[in-house]
N, C-alpha and C positions, 0 to 999 in steps of 0.2 A: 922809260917810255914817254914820249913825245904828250902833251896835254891837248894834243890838236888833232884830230881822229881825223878831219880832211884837211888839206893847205893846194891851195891854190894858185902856184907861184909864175907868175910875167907870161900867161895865158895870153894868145893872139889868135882869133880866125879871119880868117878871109874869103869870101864868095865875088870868084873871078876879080880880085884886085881891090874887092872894096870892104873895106874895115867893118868887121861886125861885133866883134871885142878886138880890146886896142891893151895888152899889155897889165890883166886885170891881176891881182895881190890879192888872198885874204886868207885869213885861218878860221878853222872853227874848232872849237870846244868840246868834248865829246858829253855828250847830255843836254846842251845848250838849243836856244831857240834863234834861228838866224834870220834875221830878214834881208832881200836882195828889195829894194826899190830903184824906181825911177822915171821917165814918163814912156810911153808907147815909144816901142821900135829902139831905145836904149841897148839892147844888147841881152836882156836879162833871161828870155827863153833858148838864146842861142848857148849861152853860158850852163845853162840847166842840161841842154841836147852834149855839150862837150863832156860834162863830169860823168852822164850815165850811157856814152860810148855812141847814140847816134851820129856825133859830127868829132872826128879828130885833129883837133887844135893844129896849125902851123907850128905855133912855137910857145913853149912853156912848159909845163906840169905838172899834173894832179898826183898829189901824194895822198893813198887812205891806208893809213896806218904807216906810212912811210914811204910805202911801196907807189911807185910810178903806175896808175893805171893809164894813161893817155893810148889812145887806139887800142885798146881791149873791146868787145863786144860787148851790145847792150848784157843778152844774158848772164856772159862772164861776170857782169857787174853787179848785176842782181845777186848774181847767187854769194858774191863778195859781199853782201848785204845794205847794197845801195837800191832803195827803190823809191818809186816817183809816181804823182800824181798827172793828169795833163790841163793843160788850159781849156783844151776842150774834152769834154766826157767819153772818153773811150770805153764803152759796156760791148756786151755780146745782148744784144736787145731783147733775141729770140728766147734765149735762156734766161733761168727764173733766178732769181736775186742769189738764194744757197751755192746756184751751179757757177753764178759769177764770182765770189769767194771765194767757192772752191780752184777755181782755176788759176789764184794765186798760190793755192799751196804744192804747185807741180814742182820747185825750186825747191823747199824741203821735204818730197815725201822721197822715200828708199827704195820704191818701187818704179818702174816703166811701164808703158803702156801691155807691153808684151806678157808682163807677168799675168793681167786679167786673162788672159786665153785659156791657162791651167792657175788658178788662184791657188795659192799656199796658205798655210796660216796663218807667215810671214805679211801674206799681203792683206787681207782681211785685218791684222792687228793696225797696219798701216793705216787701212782706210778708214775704221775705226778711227784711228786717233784725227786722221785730219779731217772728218767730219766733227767730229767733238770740236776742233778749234773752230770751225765756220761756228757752231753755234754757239757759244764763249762771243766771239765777233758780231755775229746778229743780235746779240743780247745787248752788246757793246755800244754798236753803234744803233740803237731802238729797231732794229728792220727785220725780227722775227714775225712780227703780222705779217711779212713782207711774201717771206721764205720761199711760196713756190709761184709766185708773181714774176712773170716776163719781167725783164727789169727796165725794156724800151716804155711798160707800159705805168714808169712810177713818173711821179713829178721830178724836175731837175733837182729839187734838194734831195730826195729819197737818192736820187743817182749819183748825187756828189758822194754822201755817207756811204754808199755802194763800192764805188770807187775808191776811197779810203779803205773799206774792210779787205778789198782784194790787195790791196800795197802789203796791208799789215798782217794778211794772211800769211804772206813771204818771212815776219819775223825780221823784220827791216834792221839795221843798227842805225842808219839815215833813212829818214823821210825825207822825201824832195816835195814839196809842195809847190804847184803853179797854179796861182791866183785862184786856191780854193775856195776864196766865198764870191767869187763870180755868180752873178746869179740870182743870189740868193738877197732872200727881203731881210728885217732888219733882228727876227727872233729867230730866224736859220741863221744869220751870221754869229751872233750872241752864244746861240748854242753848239756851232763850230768851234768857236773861241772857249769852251769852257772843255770840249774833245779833243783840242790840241794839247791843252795843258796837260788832261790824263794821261795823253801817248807820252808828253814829255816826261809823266811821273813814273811809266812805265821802263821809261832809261833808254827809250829810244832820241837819236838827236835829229833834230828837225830844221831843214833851210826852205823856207817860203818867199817866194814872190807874189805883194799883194797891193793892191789899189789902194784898197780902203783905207786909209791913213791912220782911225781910230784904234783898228785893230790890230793893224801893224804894231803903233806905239804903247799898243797896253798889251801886247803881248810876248813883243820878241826884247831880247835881252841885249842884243849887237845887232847893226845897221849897217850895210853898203849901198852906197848909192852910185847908180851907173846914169851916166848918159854919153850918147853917140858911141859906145863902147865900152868908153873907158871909165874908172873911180873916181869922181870926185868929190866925196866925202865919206866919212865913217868912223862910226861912235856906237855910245848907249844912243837911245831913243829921242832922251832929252835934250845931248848938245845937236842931233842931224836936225830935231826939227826947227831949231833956231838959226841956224846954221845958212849963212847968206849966201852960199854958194848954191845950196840947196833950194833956198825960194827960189832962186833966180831961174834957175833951169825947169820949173816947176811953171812959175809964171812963163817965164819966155815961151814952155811948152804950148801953153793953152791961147798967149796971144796968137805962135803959128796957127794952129787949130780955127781959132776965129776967121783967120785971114782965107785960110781954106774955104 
């Protein structure tokens, strides 16, 4: 068996004619911490939207496990055990923190909605168990205080850690992370970055797109750097951030920026 749990092979989309990934290569590790970098508008959420089934690549693809997922449904692919964070906070507001966990565990419970009508003992042992994992998760990610708290009504770090417990309620083998510590001040990031590494010691594998630079290089193990699409760099931590190809587009990004 393959040492590479996802590979990503000469990926390309297109939106009405215009390059949004160009042709992009990479493997990942199965337990390993992946980071996707690059500047705004590089390509790296559209690349995220291909692997877990919203957008179907023109030309290329995704192997997990071997197996070609390219145009599979998001769902199909959750329940193939790829799930994802978003750039921005997707919660159910109204409902309380427990009932937003819980609604990651619909992918692994044995039961449907249909069976609550006449409940069995079958379904009760279910529900049993996947309330026990929300709380296992709440204790996990500190948001038992939380438990029957609207979740529109926590701060954005209480909603990021929220939004994590409901990925991981799913029992992920991939974590997709996009720009998880958006947001967040500088002892929410610190303590995100010490919760990554738990999920990783959990044996889950993890690929993140992240700004932060600091965090990127002291936490992820392999590096792809995108811009206008496509790859143009990729290593450990140490040789990307030296790496001249890498400033450059870095700088060149932020002079545009200025000129803006």
């Amino acid at each position: 068996m393959s040492e590479y749990i996802l590979e990503i092979s000469h990926v390309s989309k297109y939106f009405q004619g215009l390059v949004a990934i160009n042709d992009l290569s990479m493997k990942i590790k199965k337990g390993q911490i992946y980071g996707i970098i690059g500047p705004n508008g590089a390509g790296k959420t559209t690349l995220f939207n291909c692997i877990t089934g919203i957008y179907r690549p023109e030309i290329g693809q995704i192997l997990w496990k071997g197996k070609d997922i390219k145009g599979i449904s998001p769902y199909k692919i959750a329940e193939l055990g790829i799930l994802r964070t978003f750039q921005t906070i997707r919660l159910f507001s109204e409902m309380s923190v427990a009932e937003n966990i819980m609604s990651g565990r619909h992918i692994k419970s044995k039961q449907r909605w249909y069976n609550g009508v006449l409940p069995t003992p079958a379904y009760y042992k279910d529900e049993k168990a996947n309330w026990e994992k929300v709380g296992e998760l709440m204790d996990f990610f500190h948001l038992s205080e939380f438990a029957t708290i609207p979740a529109g009504d926590l701060s954005y770090g209480v909603q990021r850690r929220i939004e994590m417990a409901r990925a991981l309620a799913a029992e992920p083998e991939l974590l997709i992370l996009d720009e998880p510590a958006a947001g967040l001040n500088e002892n929410e990031t610190l303590a995100l970055t010490q919760t990554i590494r738990k999920i990783q010691e959990m044996g889950v594998t993890i690929m993140m797109i992240e700004h932060d630079m600091e965090m990127v290089m002291s936490l992820t193990e392999y590096i792809s750097v995108i811009n206008f699409g496509a790859k143009i760099s990729e290593g450990r931590p140490s040789f990307v951030q030296d790496d001249p190809v890498v400033i450059e587009a870095y700088i060149g990004s932020d002079e545009d920026d200025e000129d803006e």
